[in-house]
N, C-alpha and C positions, 0 to 999 in steps of 0.2 A: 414929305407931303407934296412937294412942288416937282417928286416925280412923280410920284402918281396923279398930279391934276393933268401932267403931260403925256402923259400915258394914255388916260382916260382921252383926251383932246384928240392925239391920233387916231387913237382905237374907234371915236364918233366919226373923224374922218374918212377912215376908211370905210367904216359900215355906210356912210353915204354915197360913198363912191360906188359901194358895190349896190345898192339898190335903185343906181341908173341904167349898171349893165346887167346884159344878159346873164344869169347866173356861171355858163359856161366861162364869161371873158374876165371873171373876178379875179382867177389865178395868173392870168397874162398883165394887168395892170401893173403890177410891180414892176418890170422888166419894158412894156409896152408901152405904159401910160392909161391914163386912162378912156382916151380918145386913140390908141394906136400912135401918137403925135412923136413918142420915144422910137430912138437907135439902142432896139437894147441892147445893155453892157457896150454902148458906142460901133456895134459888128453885126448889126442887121439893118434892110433897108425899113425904113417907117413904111408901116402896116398899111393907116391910112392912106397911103398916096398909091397902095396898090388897086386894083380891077379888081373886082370881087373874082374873075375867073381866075384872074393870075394869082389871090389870096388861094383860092380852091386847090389849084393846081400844086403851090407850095405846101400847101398843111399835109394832100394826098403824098406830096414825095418828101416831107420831113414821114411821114406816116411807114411809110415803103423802104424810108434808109436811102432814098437814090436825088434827095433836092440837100439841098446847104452845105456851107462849108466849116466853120470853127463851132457854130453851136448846133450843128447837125446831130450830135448826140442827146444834146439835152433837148433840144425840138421832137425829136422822135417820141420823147419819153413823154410829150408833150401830147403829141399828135396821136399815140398809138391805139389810144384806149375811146378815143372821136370815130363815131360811124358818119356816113356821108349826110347825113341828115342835121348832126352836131355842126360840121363843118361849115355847113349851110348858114343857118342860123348865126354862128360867129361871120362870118361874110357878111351878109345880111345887116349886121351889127354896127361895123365897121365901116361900113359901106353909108352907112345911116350921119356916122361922126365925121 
């Protein structure tokens, strides 16, 4: 019972956390934070403290296969399926927190 009352506790957690972000930035929270505040997996630069151009610039070249270095794979896989108007919007986001 006392895992499912902790189960439930996160699960509310999370669901509020994502109906501050933009639907797009739901999936980046875990790894991100929820304000970009995280180094995720401790091997990227925090999100927040970039330029929305220099955010733009990185998503288009995790997007392209030609920006990042150890999470450059999974970033792609990330970025790839974002048209420039998606990208926006998470910048936008970011730029916001």
């Amino acid at each position: 019972m006392k895992t499912i009352i902790k189960f439930m506790a996160v699960l509310s957690f999370i669901c509020a956390l994502s109906a501050q972000a933009t639907p797009l930035y739901t999936k980046c929270i875990a790894c991100h934070g929820e304000a970009g505040e995280k180094s995720a997996l401790n091997k990227s630069i925090i999100i927040k403290d970039m330029s929305k151009d220099a955010f733009i610039a990185a998503m288009k070249g995790y997007k392209a296969g030609t920006y990042g270095k150890e999470m450059k794979a999974m970033m792609k896989a990330q970025a790839f399926p974002l048209n420039d108007a998606q990208i926006q919007e998470l910048a936008n986001f970011i730029a916001k927190k």
